[in-house]
C-alpha positions as CSV (number, residue, x, y, z in Angstrom):
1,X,-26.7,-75.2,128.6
2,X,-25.2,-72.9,126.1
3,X,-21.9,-71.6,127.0
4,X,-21.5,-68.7,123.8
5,X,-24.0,-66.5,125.7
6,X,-22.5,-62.8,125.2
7,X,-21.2,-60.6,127.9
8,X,-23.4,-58.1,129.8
9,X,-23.5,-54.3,127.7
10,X,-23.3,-52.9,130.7
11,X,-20.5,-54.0,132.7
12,X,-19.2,-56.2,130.1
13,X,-19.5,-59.1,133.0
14,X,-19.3,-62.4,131.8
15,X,-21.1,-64.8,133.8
16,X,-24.7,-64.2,132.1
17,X,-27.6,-66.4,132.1
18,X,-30.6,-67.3,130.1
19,X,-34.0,-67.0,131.9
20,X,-36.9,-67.3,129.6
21,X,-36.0,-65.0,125.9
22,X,-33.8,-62.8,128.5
23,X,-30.4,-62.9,129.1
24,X,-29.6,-61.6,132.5
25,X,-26.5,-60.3,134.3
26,X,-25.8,-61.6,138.2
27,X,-23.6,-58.6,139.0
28,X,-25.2,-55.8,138.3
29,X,-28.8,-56.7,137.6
30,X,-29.1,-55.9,134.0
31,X,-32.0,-57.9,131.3
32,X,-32.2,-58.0,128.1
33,X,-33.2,-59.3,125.0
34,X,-30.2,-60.7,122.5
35,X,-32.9,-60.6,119.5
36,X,-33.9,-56.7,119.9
37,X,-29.9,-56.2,120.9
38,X,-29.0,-57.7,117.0
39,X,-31.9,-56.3,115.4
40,X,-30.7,-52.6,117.0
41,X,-27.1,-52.7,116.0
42,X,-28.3,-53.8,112.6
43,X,-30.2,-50.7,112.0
44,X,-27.3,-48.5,113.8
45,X,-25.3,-50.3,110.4
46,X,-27.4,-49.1,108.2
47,X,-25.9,-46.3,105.7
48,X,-28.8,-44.0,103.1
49,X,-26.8,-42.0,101.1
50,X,-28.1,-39.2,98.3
51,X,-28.5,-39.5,94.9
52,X,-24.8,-38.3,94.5
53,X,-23.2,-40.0,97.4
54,X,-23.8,-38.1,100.8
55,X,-24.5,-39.6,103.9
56,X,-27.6,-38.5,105.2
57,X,-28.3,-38.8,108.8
58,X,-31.3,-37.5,111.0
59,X,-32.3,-33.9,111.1
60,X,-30.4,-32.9,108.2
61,X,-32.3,-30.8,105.6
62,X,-31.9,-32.2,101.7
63,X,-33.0,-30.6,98.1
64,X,-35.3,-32.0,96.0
65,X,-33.4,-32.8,92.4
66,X,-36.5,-33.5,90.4
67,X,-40.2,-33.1,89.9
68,X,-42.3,-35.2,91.6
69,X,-46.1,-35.7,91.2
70,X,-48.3,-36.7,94.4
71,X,-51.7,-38.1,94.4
72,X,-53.7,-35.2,95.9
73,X,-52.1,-32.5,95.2
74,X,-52.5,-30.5,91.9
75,X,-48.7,-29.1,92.0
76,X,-46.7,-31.6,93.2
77,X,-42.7,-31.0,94.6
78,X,-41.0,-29.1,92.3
79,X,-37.1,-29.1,91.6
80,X,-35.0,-27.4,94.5
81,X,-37.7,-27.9,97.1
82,X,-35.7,-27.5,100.8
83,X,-36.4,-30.3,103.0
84,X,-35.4,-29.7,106.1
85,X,-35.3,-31.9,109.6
86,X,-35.3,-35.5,108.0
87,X,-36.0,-38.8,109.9
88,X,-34.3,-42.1,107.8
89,X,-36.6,-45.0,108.0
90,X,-36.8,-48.5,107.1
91,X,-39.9,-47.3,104.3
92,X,-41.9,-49.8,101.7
93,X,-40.9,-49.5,98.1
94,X,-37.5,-47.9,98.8
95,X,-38.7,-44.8,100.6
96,X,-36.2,-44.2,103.0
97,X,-36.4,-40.7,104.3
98,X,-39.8,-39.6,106.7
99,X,-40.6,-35.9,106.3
100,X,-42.9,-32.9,106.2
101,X,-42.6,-31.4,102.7
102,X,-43.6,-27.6,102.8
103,X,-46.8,-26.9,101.1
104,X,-47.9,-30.6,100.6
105,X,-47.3,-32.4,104.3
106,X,-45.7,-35.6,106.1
107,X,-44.7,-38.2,103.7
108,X,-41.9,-40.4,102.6
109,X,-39.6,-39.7,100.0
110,X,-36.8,-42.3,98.2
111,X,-32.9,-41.0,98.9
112,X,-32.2,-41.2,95.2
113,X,-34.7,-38.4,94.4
114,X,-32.9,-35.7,97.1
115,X,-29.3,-34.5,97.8
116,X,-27.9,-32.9,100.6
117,X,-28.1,-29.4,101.2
C-alpha cells in the first residue's frame, strides 16, 4: 500500500485512498485523478511571453510586428494588425496563441511574431 498518496484538494484531509486510477477522500466524498491533477497544474505553470518580453494571458489583444504570408489568402497579415481576444494553447510547431485574425479567420499564430497591445 502506498503511503505518499497526497491530501484531498478539497478539504486538504489526509486519510485518502487509491480505488482503481482514483484517489478518493473518506470525509468528504471527493475523486479524482492524480495524473489529470499534475498534468493541470503543469499547464497553469506555463508562461508565453511576446516577442519583447510581455506576458500574455487569455483574452488579451496583441499587434502583429511583421508581415506574414498565409496559404489562401492573396494579402496575408500585415504589420500592426490588432488581435484582439487571444486564447494560449499548447499549438504544433511553436504556435502558441489560438485566434480569429480580422479579414482572414481562426488560426494559430507563434508569440514571437506579436506584442502586446
Amino acid at each position: 500500500m502506498d503511503q505518499n498518496l497526497p491530501p484531498c484538494p478539497e478539504c486538504s484531509c489526509a486519510y485518502t485512498y487509491e480505488m482503481g486510477p482514483l484517489l478518493v477522500c473518506p470525509e468528504c466524498g471527493h475523486e479524482w485523478n492524480p495524473a489529470a491533477s499534475a498534468v493541470a497544474a503543469t499547464a497553469a505553470e506555463r508562461v508565453v511571453k511576446d516577442a519583447v518580453g510581455n506576458v500574455l494571458s487569455d483574452g488579451d489583444t496583441v499587434t502583429v510586428i511583421k508581415d506574414l504570408k498565409v496559404k489562401g489568402s492573396p494579402t496575408g497579415i500585415k504589420v500592426g494588425t490588432k488581435v484582439r481576444g487571444i486564447r494560449l494553447v499548447d499549438g504544433v510547431d511553436g504556435h502558441d496563441i489560438d485566434c480569429k485574425v480580422p479579414g482572414i479567420g481562426a488560426m494559430q499564430l507563434k508569440s514571437s511574431v506579436v506584442k502586446k497591445a
